[in-house]
C-alpha positions in Angstrom: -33.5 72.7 22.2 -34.8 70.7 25.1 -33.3 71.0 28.6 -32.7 69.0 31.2 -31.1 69.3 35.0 -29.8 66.0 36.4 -29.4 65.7 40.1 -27.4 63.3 42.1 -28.4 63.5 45.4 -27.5 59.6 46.1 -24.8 58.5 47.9 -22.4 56.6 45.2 -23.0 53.7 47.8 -26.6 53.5 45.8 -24.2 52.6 42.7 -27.6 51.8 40.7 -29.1 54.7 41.3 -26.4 57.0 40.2 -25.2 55.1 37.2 -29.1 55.4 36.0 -28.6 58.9 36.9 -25.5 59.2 34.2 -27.0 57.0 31.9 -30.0 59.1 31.5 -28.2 62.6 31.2 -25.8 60.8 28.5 -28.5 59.7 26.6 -30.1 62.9 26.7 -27.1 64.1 25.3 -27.1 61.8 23.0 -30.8 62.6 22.0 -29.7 66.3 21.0 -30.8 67.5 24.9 -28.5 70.5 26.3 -27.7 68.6 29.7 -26.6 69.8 32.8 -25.4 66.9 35.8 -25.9 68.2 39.2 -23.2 66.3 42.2 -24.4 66.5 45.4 -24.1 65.3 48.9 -21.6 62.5 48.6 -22.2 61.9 44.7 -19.5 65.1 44.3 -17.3 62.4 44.8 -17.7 61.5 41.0 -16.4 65.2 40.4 -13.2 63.7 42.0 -10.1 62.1 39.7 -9.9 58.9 39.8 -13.3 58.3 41.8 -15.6 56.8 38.9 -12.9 54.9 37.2 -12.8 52.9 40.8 -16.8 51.3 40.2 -17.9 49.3 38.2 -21.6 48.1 37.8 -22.3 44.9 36.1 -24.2 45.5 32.7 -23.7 49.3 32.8 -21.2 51.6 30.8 -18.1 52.7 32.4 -19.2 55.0 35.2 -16.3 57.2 33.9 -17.2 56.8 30.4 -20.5 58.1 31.3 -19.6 61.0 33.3 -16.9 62.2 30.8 -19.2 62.2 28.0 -21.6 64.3 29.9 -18.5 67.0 30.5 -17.4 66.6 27.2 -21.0 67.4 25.5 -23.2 69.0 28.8 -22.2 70.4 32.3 -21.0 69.3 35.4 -21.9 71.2 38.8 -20.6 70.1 42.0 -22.6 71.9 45.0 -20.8 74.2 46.9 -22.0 73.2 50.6 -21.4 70.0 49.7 -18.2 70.4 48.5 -16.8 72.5 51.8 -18.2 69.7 54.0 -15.9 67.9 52.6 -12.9 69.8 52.9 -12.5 70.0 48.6 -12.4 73.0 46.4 -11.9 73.4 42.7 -8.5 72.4 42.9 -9.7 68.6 43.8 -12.6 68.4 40.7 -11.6 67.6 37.5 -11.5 70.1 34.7 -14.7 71.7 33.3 -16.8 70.8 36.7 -18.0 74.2 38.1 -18.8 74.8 41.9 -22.3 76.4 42.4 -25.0 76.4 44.9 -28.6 75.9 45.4 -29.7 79.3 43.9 -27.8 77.7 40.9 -29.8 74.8 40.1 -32.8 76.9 41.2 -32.7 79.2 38.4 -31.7 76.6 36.3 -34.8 74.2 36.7 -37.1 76.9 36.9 -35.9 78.3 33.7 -38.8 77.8 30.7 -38.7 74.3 28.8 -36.2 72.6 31.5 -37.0 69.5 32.9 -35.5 68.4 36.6 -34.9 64.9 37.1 -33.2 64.0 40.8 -32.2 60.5 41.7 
């Protein structure tokens, strides 16, 4: 099975960029891929209830649609830094979304057959 590490890195402010992010880990998903979605900086804000049903980006999929399919089917990871920054802990993210850390997505990218994609 192929692999493949998604990283948001964008702030949701870059709406575009982080919907193409979702779109291409869903399709992946889609495609038979075991995905796994990594929120950082800002972007754990789409860990958040509530957070992607409030955007909306014209000719795209529901943000929320897109990011519950990928829980549903794949992973969600919401970086721990980024997350204690902010004053949020696991209590705050929806269900299924675990808290990890740059080691984390380390071992996951460099893992054989992965692929890394960060927008």
């Amino acid at each position: 099975m192929k692999k493949l590490a998604v990283k948001i890195a964008s702030s949701p402010t870059d709406l575009e960029r982080c919907t193409q992010a979702l779109t291409v880990a869903a399709s992946a998903l889609a495609a038979g891929a075991e995905v796994r979605l990594w929120l950082a900086g800002d972007a754990v804000q789409f860990a958040l209830p509530g957070f992607a049903e409030s955007l909306k980006l014209e000719y795209s999929m529901s943000l929320a649609e897109l990011r519950d399919s990928i829980l549903s089917l794949g992973q969600i990871y919401a970086c721990t830094q980024c997350l204690a920054r902010r004053s949020l802990d696991q209590d705050d993210l929806l269900d299924g979304v675990e808290i990890a850390g740059a080691a984390a997505f380390a071992e996951q990218i460099l893992d054989e057959g992965t692929q890394a994609l960060v927008y």
